[in-house]
C-alpha positions as CSV (number, residue, x, y, z in Angstrom):
1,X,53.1,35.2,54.9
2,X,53.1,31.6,53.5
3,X,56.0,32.1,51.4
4,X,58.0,32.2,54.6
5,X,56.9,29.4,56.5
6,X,59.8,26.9,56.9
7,X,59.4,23.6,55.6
8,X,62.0,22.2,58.2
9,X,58.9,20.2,59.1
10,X,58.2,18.1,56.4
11,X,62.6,17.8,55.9
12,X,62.2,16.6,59.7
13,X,59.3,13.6,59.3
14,X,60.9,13.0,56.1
15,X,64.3,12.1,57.9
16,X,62.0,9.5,59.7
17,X,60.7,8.1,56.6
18,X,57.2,10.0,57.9
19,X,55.0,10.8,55.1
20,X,53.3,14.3,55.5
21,X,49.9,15.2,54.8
22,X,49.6,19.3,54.6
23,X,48.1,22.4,52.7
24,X,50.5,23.1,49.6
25,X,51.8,26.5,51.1
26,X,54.5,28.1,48.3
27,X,57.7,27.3,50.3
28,X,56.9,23.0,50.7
29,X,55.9,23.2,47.0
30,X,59.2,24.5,45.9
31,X,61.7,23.1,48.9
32,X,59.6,19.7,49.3
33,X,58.1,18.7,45.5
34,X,56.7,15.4,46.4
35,X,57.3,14.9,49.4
36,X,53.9,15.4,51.3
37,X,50.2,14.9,49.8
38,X,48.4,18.5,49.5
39,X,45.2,18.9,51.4
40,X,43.1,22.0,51.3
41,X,40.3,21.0,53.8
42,X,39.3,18.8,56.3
43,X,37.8,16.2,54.5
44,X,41.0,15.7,52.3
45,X,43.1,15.4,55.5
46,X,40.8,12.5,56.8
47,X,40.9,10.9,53.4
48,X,44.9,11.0,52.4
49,X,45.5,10.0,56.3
50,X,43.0,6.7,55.7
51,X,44.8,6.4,51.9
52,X,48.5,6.2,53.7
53,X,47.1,4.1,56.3
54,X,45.2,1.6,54.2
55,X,47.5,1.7,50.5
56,X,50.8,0.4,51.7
57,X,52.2,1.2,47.9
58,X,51.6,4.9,48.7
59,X,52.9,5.0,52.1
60,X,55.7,3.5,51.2
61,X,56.2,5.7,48.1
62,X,55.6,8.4,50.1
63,X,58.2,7.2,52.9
64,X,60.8,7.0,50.1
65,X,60.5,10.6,48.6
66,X,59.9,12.2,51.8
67,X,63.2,10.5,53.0
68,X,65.3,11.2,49.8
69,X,64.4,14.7,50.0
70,X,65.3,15.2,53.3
71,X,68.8,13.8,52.8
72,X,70.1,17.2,51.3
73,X,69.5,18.8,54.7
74,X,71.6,16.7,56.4
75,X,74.6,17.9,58.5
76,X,77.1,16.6,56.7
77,X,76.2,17.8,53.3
78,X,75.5,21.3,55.7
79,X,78.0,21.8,57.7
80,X,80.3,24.0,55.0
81,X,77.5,26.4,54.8
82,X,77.9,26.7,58.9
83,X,81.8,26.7,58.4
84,X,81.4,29.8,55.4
85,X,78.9,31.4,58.1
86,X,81.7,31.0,61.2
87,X,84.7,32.3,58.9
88,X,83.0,35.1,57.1
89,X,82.4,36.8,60.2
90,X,85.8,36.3,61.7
């Protein structure tokens, strides 16, 4: 179902200040808000790949937002959710 597929994907290129270009499934919309340009066909892949390669505003944008986002999934602003994980099943 799309409202379970992981955007770990978009956190990961993000980290790389790697713009995405994807369909809008439920779970990037509401984890990833900015972070990727939606697509819903072919056409509009081909066309927002040329736009990030040829509008250096957008990629950069783009680069900036994707990054920011995935900041909050970093391991150090993580790693107490692993420690309440490790402890709560002691």
């Amino acid at each position: 179902p799309p409202e379970l597929k992981n955007p770990l994907k978009l956190s990961n290129a993000g980290s790389f200040k790697i713009p995405s270009v994807c369909y809008p499934e439920s779970s990037y919309v509401e984890q990833c808000p900015g972070c990727f340009v939606s697509v819903k066909s072919i056409d509009e892949i081909v066309a927002a790949c040329k736009d990030l390669r040829d509008i250096k505003s957008m990629y950069s944008r783009m680069s900036e937002i994707s990054y920011d986002n995935s900041r909050q999934y970093h391991i150090d602003n993580i790693i107490g959710l692993y420690k309440e994980m490790l402890y709560d099943n002691i």
